[in-house]
PQR file of N, CA, C, O and H, with PARSE charges and radii, in Angstrom:
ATOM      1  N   UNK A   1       0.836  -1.182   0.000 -0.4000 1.5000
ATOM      2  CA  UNK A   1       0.000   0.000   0.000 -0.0000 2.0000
ATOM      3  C   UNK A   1       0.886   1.253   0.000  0.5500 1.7000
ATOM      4  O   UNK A   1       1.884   1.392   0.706 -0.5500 1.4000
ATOM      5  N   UNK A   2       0.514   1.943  -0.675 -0.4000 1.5000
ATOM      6  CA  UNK A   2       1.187   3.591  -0.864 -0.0000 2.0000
ATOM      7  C   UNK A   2       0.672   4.322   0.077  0.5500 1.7000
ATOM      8  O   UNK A   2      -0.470   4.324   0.535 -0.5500 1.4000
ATOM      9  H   UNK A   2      -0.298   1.830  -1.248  0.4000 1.0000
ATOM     10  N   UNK A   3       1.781   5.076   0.394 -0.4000 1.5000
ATOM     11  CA  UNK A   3       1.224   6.006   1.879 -0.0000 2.0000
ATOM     12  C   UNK A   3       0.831   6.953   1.409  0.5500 1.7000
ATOM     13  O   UNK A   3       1.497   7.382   0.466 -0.5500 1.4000
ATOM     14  H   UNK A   3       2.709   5.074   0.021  0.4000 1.0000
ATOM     15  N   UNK A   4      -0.581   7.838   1.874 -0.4000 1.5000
ATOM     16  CA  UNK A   4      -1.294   8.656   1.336 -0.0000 2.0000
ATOM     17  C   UNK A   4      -0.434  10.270   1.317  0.5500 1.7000
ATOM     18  O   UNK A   4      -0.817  11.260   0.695 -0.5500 1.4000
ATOM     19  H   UNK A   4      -1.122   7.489   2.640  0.4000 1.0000
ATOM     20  N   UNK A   5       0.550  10.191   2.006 -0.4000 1.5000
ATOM     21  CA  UNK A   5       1.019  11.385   2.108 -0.0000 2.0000
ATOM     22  C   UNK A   5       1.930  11.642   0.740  0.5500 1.7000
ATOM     23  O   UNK A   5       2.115  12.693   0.127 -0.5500 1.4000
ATOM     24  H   UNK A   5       0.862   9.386   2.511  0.4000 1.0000
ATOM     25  N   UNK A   6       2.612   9.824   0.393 -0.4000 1.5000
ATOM     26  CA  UNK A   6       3.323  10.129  -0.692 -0.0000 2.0000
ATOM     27  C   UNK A   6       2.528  10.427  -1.995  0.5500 1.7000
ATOM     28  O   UNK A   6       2.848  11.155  -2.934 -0.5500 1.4000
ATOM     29  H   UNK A   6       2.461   8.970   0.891  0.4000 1.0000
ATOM     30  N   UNK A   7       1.104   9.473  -1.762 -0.4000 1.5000
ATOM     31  CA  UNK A   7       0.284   9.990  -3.404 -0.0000 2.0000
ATOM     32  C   UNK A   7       0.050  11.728  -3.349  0.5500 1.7000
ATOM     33  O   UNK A   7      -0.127  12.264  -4.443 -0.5500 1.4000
ATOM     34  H   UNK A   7       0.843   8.882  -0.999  0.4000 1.0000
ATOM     35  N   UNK A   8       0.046  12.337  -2.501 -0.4000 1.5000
ATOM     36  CA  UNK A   8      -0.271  14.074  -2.706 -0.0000 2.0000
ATOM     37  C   UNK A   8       0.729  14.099  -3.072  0.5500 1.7000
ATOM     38  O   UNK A   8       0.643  15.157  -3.695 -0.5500 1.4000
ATOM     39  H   UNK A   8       0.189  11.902  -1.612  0.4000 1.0000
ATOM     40  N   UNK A   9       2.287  13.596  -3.310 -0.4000 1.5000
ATOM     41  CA  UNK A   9       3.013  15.057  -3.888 -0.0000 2.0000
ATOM     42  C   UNK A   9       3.809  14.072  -5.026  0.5500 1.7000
ATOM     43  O   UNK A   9       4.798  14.529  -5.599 -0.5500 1.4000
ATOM     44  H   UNK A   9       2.357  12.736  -2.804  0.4000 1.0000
ATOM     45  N   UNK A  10       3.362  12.797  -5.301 -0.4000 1.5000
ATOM     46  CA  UNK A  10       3.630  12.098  -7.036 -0.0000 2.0000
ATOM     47  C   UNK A  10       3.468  12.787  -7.974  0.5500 1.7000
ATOM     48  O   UNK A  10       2.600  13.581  -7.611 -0.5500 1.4000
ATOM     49  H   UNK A  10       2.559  12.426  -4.836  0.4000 1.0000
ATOM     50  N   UNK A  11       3.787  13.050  -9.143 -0.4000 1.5000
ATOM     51  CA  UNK A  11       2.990  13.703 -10.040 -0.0000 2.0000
ATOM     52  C   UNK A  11       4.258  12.934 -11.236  0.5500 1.7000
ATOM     53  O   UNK A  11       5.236  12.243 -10.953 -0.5500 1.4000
ATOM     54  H   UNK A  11       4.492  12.405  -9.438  0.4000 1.0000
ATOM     55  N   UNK A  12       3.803  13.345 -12.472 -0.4000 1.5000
ATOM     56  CA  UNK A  12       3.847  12.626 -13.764 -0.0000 2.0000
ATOM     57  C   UNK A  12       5.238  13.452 -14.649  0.5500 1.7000
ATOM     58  O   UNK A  12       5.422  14.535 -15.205 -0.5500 1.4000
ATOM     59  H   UNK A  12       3.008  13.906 -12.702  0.4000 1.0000
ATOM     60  N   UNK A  13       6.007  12.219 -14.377 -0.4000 1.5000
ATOM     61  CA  UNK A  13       7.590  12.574 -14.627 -0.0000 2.0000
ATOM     62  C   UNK A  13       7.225  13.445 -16.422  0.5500 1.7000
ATOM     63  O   UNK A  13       7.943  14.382 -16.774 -0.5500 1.4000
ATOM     64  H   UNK A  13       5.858  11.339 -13.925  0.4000 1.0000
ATOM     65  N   UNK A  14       6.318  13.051 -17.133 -0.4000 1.5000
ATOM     66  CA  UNK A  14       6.196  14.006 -18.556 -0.0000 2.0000
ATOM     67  C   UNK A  14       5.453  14.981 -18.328  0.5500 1.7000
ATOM     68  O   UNK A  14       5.799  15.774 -19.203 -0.5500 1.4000
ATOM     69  H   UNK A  14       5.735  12.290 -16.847  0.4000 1.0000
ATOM     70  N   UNK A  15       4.422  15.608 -17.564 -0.4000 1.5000
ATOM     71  CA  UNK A  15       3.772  16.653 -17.649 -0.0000 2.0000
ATOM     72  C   UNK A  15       3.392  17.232 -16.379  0.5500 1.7000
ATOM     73  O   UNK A  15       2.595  18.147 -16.170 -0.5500 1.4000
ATOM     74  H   UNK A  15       4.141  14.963 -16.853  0.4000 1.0000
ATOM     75  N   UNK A  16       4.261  16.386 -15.352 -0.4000 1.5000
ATOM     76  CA  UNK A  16       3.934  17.065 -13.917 -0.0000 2.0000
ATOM     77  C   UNK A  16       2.707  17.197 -13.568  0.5500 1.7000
ATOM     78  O   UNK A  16       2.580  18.201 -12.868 -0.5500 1.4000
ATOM     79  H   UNK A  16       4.909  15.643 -15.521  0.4000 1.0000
ATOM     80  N   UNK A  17       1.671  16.603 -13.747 -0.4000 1.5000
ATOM     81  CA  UNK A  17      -0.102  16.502 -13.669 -0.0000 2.0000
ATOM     82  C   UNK A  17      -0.212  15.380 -12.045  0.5500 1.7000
ATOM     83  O   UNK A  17       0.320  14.370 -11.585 -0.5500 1.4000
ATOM     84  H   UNK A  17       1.774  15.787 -14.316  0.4000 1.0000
ATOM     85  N   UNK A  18      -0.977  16.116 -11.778 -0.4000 1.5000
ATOM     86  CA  UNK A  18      -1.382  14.813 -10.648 -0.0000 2.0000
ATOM     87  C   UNK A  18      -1.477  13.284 -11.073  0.5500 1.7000
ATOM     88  O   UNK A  18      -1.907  12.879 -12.153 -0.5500 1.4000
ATOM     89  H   UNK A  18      -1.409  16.936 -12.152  0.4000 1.0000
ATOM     90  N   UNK A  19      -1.052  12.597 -10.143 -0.4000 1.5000
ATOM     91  CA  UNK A  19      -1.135  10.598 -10.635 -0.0000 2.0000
ATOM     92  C   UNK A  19      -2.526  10.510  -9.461  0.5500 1.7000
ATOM     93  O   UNK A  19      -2.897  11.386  -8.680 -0.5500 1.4000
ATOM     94  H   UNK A  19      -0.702  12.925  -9.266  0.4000 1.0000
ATOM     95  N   UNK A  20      -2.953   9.471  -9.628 -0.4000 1.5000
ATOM     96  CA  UNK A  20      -3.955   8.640  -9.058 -0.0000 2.0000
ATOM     97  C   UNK A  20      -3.948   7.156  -9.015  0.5500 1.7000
ATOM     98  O   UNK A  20      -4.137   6.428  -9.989 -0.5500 1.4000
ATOM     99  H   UNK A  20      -2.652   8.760 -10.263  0.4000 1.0000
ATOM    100  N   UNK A  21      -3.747   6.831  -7.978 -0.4000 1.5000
ATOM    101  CA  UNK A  21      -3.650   5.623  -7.628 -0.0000 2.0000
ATOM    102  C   UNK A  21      -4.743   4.972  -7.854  0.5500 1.7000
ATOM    103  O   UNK A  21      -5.732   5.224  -7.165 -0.5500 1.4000
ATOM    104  H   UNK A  21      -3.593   7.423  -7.186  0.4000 1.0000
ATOM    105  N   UNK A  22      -4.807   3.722  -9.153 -0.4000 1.5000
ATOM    106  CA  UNK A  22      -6.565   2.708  -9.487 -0.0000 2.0000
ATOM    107  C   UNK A  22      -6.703   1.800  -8.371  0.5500 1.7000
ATOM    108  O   UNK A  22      -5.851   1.740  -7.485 -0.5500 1.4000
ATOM    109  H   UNK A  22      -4.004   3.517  -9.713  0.4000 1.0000
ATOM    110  N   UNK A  23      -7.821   1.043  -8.387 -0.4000 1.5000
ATOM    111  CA  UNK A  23      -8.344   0.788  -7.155 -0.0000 2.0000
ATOM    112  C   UNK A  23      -7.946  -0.646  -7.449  0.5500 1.7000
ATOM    113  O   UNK A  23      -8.763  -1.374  -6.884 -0.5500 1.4000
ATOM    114  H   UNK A  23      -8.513   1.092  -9.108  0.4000 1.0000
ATOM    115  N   UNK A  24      -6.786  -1.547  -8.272 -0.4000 1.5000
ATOM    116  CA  UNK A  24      -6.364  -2.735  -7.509 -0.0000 2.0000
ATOM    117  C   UNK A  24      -4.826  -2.116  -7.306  0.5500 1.7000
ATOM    118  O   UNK A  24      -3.929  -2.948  -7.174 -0.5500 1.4000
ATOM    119  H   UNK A  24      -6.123  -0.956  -8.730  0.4000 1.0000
ATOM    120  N   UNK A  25      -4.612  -1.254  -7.286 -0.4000 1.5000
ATOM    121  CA  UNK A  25      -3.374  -0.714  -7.078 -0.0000 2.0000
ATOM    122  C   UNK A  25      -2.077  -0.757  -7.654  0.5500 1.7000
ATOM    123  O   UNK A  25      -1.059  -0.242  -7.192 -0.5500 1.4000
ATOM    124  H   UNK A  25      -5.341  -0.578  -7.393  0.4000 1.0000
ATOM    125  N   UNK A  26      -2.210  -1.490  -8.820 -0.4000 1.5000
ATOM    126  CA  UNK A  26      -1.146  -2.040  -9.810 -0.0000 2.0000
ATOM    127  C   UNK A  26      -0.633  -0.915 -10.969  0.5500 1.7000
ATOM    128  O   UNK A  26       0.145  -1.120 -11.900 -0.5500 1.4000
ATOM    129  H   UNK A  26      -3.037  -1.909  -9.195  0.4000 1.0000
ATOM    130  N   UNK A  27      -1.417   0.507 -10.554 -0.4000 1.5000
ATOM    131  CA  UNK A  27      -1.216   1.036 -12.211 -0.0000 2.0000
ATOM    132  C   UNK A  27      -1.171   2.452 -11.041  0.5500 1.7000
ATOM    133  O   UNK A  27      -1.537   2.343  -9.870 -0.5500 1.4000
ATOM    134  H   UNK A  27      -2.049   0.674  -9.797  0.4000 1.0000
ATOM    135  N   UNK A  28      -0.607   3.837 -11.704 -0.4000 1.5000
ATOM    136  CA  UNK A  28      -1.064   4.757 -11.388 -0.0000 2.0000
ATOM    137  C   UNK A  28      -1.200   5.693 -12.495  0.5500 1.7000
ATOM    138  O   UNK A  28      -0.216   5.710 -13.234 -0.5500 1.4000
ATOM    139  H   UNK A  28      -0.310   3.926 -12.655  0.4000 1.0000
ATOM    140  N   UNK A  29      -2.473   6.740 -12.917 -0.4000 1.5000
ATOM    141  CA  UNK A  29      -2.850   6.880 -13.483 -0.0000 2.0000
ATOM    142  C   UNK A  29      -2.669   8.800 -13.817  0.5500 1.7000
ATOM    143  O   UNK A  29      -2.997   9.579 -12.922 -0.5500 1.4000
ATOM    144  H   UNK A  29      -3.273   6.727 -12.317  0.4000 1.0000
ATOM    145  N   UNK A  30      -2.171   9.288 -15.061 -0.4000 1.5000
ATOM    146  CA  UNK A  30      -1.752  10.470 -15.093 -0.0000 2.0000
ATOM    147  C   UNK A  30      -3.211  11.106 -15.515  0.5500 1.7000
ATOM    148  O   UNK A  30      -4.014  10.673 -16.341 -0.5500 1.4000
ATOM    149  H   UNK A  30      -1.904   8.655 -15.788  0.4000 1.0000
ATOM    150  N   UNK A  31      -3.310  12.585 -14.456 -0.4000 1.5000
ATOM    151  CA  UNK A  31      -4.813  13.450 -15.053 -0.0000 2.0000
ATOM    152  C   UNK A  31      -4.659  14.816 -15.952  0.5500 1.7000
ATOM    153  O   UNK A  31      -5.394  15.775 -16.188 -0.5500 1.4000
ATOM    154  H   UNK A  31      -2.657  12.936 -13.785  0.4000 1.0000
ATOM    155  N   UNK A  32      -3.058  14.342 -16.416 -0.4000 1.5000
ATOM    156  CA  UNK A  32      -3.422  15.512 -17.599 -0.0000 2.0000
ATOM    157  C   UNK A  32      -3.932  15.135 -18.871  0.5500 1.7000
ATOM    158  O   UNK A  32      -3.988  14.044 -19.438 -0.5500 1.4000
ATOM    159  H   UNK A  32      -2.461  13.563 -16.225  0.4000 1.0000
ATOM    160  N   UNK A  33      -4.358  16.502 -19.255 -0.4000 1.5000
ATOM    161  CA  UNK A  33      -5.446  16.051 -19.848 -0.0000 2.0000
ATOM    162  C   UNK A  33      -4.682  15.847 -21.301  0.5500 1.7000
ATOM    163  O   UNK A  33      -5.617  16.389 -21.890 -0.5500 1.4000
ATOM    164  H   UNK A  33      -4.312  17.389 -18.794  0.4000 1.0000
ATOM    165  N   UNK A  34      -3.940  15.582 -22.176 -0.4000 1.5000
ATOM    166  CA  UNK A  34      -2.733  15.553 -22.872 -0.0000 2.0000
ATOM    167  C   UNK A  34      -2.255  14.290 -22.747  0.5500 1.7000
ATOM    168  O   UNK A  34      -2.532  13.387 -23.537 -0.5500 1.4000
ATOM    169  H   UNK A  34      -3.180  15.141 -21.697  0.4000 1.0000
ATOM    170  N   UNK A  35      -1.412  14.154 -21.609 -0.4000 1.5000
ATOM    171  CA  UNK A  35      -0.998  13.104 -21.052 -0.0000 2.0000
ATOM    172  C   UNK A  35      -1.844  11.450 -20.920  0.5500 1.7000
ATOM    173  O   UNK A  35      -1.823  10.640 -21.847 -0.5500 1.4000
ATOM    174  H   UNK A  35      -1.187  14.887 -20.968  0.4000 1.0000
ATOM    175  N   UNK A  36      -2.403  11.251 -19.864 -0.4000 1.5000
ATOM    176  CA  UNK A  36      -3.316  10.187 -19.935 -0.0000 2.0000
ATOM    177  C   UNK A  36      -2.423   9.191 -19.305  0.5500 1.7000
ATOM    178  O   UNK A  36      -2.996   8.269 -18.725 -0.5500 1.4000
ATOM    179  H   UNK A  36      -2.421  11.909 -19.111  0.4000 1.0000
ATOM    180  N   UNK A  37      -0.609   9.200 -19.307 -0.4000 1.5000
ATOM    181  CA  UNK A  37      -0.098   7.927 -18.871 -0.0000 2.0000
ATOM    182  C   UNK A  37      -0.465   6.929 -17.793  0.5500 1.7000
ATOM    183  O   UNK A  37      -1.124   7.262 -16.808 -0.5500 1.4000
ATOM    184  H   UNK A  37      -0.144   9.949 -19.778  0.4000 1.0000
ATOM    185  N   UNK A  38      -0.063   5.805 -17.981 -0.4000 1.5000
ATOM    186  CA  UNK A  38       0.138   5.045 -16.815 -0.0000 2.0000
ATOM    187  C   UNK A  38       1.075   4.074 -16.649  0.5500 1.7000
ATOM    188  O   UNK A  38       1.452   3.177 -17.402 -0.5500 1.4000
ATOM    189  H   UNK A  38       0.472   5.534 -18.781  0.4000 1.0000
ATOM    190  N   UNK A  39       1.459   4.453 -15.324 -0.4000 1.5000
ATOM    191  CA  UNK A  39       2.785   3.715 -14.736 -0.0000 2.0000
ATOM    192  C   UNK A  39       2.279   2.613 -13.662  0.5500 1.7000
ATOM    193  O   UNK A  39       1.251   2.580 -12.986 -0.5500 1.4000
ATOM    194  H   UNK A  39       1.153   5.182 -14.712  0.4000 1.0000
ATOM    195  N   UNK A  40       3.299   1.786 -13.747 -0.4000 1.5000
ATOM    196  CA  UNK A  40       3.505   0.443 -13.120 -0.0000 2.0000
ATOM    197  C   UNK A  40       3.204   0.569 -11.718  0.5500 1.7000
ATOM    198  O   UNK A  40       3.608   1.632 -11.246 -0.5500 1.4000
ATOM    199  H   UNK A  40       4.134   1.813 -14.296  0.4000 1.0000
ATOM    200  N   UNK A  41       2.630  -0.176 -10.930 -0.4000 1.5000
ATOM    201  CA  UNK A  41       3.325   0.157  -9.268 -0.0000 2.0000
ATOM    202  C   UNK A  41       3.874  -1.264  -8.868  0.5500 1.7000
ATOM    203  O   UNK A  41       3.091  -2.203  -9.008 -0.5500 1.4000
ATOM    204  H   UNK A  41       2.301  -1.039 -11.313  0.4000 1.0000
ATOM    205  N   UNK A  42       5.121  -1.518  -8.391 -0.4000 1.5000
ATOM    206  CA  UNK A  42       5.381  -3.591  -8.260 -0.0000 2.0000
ATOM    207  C   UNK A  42       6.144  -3.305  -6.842  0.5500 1.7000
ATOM    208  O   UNK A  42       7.111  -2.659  -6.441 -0.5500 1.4000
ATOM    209  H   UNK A  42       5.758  -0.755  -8.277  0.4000 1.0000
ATOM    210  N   UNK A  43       5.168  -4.141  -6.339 -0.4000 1.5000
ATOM    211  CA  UNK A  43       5.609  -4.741  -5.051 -0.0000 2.0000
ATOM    212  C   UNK A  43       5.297  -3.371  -4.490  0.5500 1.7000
ATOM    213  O   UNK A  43       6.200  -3.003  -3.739 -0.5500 1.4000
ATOM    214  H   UNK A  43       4.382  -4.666  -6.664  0.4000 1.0000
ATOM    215  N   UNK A  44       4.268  -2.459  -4.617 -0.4000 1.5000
ATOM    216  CA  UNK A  44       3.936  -1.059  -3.785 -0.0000 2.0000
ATOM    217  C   UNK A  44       5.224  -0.306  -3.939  0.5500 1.7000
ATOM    218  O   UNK A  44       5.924   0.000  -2.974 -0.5500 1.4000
ATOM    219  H   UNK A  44       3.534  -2.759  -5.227  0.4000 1.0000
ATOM    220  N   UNK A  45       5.521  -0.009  -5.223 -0.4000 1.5000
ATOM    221  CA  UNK A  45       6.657   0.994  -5.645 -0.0000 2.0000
ATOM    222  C   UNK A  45       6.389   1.414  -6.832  0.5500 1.7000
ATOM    223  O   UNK A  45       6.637   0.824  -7.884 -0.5500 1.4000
ATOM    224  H   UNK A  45       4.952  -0.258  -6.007  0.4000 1.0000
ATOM    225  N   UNK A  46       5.715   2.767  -6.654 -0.4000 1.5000
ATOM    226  CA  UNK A  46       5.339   3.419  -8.159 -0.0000 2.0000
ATOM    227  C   UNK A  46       6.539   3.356  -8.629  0.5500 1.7000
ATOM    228  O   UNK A  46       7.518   3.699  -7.966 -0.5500 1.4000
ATOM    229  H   UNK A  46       5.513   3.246  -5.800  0.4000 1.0000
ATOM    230  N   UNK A  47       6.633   2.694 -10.408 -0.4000 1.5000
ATOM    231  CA  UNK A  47       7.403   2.877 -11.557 -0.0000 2.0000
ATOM    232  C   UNK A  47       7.452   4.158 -12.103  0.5500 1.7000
ATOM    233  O   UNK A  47       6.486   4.266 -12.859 -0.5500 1.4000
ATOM    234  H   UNK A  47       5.838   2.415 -10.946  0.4000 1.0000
ATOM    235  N   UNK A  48       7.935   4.906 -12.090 -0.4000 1.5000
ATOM    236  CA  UNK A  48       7.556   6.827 -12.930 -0.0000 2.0000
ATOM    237  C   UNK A  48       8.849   7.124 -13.213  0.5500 1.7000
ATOM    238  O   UNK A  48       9.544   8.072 -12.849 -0.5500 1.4000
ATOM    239  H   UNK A  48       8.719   4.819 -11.476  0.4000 1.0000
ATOM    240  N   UNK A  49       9.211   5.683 -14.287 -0.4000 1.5000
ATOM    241  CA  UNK A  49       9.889   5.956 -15.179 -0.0000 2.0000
ATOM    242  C   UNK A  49       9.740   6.270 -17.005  0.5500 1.7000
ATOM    243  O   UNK A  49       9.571   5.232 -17.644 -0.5500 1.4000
ATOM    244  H   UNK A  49       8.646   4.913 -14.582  0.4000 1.0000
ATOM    245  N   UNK A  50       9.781   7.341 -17.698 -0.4000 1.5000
ATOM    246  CA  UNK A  50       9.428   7.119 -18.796 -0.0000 2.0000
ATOM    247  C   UNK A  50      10.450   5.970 -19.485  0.5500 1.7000
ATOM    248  O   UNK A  50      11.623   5.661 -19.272 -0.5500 1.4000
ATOM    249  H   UNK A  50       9.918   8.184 -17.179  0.4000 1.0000
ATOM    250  N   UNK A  51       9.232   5.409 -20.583 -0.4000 1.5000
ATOM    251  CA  UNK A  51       9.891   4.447 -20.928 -0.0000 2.0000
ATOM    252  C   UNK A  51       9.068   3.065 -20.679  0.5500 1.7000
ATOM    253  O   UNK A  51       8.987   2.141 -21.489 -0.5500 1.4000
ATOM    254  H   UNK A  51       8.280   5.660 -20.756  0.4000 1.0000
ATOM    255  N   UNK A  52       8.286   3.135 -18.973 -0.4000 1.5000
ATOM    256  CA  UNK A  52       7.652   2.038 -18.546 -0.0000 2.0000
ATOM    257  C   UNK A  52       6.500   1.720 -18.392  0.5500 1.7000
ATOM    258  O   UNK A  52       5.890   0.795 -17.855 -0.5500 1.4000
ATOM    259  H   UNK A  52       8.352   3.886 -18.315  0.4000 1.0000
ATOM    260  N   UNK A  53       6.176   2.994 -19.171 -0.4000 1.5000
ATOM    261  CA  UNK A  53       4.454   3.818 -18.685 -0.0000 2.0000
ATOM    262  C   UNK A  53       3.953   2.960 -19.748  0.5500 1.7000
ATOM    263  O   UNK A  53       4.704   2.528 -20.623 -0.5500 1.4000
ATOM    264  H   UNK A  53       6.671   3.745 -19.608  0.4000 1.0000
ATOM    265  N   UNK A  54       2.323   2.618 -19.686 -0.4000 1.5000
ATOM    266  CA  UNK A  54       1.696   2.026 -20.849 -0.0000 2.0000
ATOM    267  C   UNK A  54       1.366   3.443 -21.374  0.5500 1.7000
ATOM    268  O   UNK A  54       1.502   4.521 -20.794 -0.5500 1.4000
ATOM    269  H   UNK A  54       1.713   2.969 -18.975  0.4000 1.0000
ATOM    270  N   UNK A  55       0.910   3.184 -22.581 -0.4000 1.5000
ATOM    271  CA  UNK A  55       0.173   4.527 -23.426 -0.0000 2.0000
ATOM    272  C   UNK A  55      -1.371   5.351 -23.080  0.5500 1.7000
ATOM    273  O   UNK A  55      -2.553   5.121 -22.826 -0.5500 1.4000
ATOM    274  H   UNK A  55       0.799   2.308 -23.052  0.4000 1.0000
ATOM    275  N   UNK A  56      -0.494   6.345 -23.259 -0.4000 1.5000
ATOM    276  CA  UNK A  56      -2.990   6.965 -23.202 -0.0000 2.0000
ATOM    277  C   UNK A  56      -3.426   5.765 -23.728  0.5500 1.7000
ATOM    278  O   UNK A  56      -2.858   4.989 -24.496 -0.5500 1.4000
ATOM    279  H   UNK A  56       0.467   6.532 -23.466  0.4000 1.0000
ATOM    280  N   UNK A  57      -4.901   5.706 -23.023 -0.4000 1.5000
ATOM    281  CA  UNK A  57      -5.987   4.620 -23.327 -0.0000 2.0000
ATOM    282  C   UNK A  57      -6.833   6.157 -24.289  0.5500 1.7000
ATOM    283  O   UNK A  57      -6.360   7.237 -23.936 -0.5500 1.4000
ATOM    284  H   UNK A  57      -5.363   6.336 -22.399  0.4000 1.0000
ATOM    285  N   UNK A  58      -7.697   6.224 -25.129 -0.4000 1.5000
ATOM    286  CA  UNK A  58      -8.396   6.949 -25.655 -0.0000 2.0000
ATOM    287  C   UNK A  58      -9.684   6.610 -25.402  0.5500 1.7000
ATOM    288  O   UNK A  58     -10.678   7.249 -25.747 -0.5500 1.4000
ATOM    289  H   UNK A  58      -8.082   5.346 -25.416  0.4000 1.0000
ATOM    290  N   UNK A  59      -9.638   5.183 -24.550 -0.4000 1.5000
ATOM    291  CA  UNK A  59     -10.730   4.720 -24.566 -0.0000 2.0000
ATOM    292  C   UNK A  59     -11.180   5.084 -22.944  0.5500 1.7000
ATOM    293  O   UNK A  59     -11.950   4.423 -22.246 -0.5500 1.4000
ATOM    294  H   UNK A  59      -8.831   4.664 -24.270  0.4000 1.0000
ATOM    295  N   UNK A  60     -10.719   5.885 -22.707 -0.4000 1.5000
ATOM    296  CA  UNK A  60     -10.474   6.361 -20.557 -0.0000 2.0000
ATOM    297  C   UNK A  60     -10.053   5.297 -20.120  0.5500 1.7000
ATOM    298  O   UNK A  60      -9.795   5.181 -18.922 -0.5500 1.4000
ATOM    299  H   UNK A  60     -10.094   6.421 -23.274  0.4000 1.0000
TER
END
């Protein structure tokens, strides 16, 4: 589990946008609106590396 203090100040190594942690906790999710990425989280260690991110979904 990610400590809530660290999700307030994550934000999205390409556009600096707030991340959001999805609700099985495996992905975290970028809210710019441009952006869209999502990064890995393994073993409760956000990945926010570019490079590892899956792509915007277009589909939300």
């Amino acid at each position: 589990m990610i400590d809530s203090r660290l999700l307030d100040i994550l934000a999205c190594p390409v556009c600096a946008e707030r991340l959001e942690l999805g609700p099985d906790h495996t992905r975290m999710t970028c809210f710019g609106a441009a952006c869209g990425r999502r990064y890995p989280v393994v073993d409760g260690i956000p990945v926010l590396v570019v490079g590892a991110e899956a792509p915007a979904s277009s589909a939300g």
